[in-house]
C-alpha positions as CSV (number, residue, x, y, z in Angstrom):
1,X,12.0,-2.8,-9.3
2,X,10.8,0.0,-7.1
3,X,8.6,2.5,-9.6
4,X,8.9,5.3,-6.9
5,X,12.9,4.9,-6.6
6,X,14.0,5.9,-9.9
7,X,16.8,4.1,-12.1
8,X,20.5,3.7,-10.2
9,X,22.0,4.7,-13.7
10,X,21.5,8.3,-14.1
11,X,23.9,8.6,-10.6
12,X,26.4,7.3,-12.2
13,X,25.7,9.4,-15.4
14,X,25.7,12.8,-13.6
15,X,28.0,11.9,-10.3
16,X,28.3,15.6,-9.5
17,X,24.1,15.8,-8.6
18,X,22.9,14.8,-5.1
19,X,20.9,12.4,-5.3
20,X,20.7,10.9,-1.7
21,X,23.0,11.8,1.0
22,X,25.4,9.3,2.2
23,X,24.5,7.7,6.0
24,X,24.1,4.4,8.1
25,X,21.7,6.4,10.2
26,X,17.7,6.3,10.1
27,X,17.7,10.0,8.5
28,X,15.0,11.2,5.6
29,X,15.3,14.6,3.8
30,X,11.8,16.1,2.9
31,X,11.9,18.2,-0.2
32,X,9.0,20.2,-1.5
33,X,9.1,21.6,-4.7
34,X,6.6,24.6,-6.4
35,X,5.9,26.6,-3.2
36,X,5.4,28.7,-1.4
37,X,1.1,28.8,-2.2
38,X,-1.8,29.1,-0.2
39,X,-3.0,25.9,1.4
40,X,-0.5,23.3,0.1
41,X,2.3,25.3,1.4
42,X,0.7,26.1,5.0
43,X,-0.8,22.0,5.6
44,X,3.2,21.2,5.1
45,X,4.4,23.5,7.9
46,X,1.6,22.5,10.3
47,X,2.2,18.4,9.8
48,X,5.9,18.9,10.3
49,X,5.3,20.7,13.2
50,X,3.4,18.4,14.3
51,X,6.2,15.3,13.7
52,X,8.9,17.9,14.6
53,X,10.2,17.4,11.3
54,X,12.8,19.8,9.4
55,X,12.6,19.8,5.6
56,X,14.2,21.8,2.3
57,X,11.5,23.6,0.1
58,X,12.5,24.3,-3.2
59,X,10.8,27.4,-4.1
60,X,9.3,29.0,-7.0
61,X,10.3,32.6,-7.7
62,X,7.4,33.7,-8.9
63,X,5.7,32.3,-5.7
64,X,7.9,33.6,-3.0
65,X,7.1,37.3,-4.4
66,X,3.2,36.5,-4.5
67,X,3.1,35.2,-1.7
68,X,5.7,36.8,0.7
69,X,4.5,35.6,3.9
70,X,4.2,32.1,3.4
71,X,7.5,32.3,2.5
72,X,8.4,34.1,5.8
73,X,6.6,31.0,7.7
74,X,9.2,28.3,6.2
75,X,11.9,30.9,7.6
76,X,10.3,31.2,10.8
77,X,10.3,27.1,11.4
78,X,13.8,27.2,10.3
79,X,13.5,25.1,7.3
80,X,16.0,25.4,4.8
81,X,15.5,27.4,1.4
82,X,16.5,26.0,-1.9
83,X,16.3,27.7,-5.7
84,X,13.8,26.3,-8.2
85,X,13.8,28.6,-10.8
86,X,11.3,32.0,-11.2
87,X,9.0,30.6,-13.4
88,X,9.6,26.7,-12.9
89,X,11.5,26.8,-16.4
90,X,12.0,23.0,-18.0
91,X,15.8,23.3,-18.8
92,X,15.2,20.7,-21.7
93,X,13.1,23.5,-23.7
94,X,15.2,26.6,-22.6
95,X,18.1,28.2,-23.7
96,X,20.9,28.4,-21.6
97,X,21.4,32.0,-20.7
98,X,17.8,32.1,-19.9
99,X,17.7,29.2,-17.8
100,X,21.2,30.9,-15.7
101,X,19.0,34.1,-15.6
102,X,15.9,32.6,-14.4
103,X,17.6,31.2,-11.7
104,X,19.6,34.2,-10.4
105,X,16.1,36.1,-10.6
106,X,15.0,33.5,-8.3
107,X,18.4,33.6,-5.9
108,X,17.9,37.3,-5.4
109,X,14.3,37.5,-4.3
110,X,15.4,34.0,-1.8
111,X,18.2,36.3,-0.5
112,X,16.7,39.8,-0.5
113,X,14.2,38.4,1.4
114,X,16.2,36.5,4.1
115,X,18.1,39.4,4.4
116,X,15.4,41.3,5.3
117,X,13.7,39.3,7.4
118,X,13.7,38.9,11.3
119,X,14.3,35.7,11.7
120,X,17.8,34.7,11.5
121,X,18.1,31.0,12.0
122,X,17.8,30.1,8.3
123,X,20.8,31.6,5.9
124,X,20.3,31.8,2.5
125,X,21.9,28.3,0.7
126,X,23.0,27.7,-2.4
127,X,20.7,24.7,-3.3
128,X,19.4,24.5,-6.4
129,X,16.5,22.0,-7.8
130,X,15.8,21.8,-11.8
131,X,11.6,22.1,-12.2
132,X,10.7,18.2,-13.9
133,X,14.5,17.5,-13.0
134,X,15.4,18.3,-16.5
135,X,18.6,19.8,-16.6
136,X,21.3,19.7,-19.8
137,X,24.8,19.1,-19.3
138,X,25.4,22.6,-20.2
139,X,23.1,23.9,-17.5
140,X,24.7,22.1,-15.3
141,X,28.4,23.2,-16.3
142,X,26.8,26.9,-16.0
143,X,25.4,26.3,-12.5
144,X,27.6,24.2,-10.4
145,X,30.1,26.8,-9.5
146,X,27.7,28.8,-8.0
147,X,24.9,26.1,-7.0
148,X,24.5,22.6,-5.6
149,X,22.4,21.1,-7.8
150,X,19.8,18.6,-5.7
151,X,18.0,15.7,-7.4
152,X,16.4,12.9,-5.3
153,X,16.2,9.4,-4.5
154,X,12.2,9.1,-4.1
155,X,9.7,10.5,-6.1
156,X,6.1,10.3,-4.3
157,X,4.4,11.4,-8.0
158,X,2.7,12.9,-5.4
159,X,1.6,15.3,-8.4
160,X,-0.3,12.1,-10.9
161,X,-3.9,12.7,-10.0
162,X,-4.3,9.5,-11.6
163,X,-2.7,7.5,-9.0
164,X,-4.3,6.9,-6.0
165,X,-3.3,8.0,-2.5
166,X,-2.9,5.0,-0.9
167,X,-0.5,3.6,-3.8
168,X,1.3,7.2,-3.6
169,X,1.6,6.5,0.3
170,X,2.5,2.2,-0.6
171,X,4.9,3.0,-2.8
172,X,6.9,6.4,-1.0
173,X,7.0,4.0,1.6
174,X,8.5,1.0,0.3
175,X,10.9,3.4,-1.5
176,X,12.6,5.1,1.1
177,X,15.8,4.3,3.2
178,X,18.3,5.7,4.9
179,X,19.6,9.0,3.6
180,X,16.8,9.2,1.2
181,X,15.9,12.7,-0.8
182,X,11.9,12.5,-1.0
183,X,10.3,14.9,-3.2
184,X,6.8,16.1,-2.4
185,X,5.0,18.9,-3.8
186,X,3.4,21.7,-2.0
187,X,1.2,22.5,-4.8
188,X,-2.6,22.7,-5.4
189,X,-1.8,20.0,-8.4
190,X,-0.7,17.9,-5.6
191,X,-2.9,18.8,-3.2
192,X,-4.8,15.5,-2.6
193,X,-2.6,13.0,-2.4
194,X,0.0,15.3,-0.3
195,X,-3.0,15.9,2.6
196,X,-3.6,11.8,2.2
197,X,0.1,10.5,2.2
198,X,2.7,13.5,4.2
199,X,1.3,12.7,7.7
200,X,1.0,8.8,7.3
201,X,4.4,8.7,5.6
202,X,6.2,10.4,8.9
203,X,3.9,8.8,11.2
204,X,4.9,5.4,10.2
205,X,8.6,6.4,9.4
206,X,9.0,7.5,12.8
207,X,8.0,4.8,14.2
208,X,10.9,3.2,12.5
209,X,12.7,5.6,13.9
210,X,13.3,8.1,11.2
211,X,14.1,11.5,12.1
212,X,13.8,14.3,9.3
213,X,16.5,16.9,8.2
214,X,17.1,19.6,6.5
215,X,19.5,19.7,3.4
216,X,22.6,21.5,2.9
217,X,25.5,22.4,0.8
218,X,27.8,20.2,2.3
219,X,26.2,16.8,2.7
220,X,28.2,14.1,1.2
221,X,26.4,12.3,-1.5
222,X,25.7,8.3,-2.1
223,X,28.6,7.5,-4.8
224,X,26.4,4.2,-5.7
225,X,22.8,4.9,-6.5
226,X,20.5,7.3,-8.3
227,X,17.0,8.8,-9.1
228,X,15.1,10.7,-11.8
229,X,12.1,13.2,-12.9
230,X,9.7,15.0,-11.3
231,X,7.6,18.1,-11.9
């Protein structure tokens, strides 16, 4: 059993979530959850610049109006823009109407902002990541109209200081196919083992001959296989 591909049950459990995008080809989807922050948030722009790589960042509220123009740098390399809650809310431990309202507080400082910014390549997107991926059913049945909700079919645990980079980098690696949704985390928790593992893990992918792409709304998802929690 893979321990960074998580368990093939829960996409059949909640069929509506994407888990991992449907595709013969030799395509990964980079997510990064908890940004936009200082640091983190700017080493992840400059190694897929590097690699030419496009990626969905699945911001935090809170972070996009602390730290506007790290924000406005994920526009500007025309990445794509996905919801993540204000205040990275655990849907497990909050009430519905909170969890609805914490996420349209999010939405409307994500679109206010693209629509105010100068660069026009990246349009606001209705995708939507639950912080720890812990989401009830009735969060879900309150969201889905409105949002696609985005799991993943890697988890890097990029975030466990207690695991080592090169087993974070070993086992991303030996997790990820075609049409894979990898979570990393731009975050200062994360911090070591993203610096360690993000540039080996596209440097050795793309000399398999993976390319990197964005996310969006209407990617058809993997009817067959699944994934699990993050923070």
């Amino acid at each position: 059993m893979l321990l960074f591909r998580t368990p093939a049950v829960l996409r059949w459990i909640y069929p509506n979530l994407l888990w991992r995008v449907n595709t013969d080809q030799r395509e990964v989807y980079l997510t990064f959850d908890d940004g936009p922050v200082p640091g983190p948030t700017d080493f992840v722009l400059e190694t897929l610049r590097a690699f030419g790589a496009r990626a969905t960042f699945f911001c935090i509220g809170d972070n996009i109006q602390k730290y506007p123009g790290i924000f406005d740098s994920i526009i500007r390399e025309q990445h794509t823009i996905g919801n993540h809650t204000f205040h990275h809310l655990k849907g497990w431990n909050t009430s519905v109407g909170k969890y609805v309202h914490n996420t349209a507080l999010c939405q409307s400082h994500i679109n206010g902002h693209l629509a105010g910014s100068t660069h026009q390549q990246v349009p606001a997107t209705n995708l939507f990541r639950p912080p720890y991926g812990r989401i009830t059913r009735s969060q879900i049945r309150a969201l889905q109209n409105d949002f696609r909700i985005v799991m993943w079919d890697v988890l890097t645990s990029d975030y466990d200081r207690a695991l080592s980079p090169e087993r974070c980098l070993t086992g991303t690696l030996q997790a990820t196919r075609p049409g894979s949704i990898v979570v990393f985390h731009d975050s200062l928790k994360a911090e070591r083992n993203l610096r360690f593992v993000l540039p080996r893990f596209l440097e050795v992918m793309t000399k398999k001959g993976f390319v990197f792409k964005s996310l969006h709304p209407n990617l058809k998802f993997n009817s067959h296989e699944g994934a699990g929690n993050a923070t």
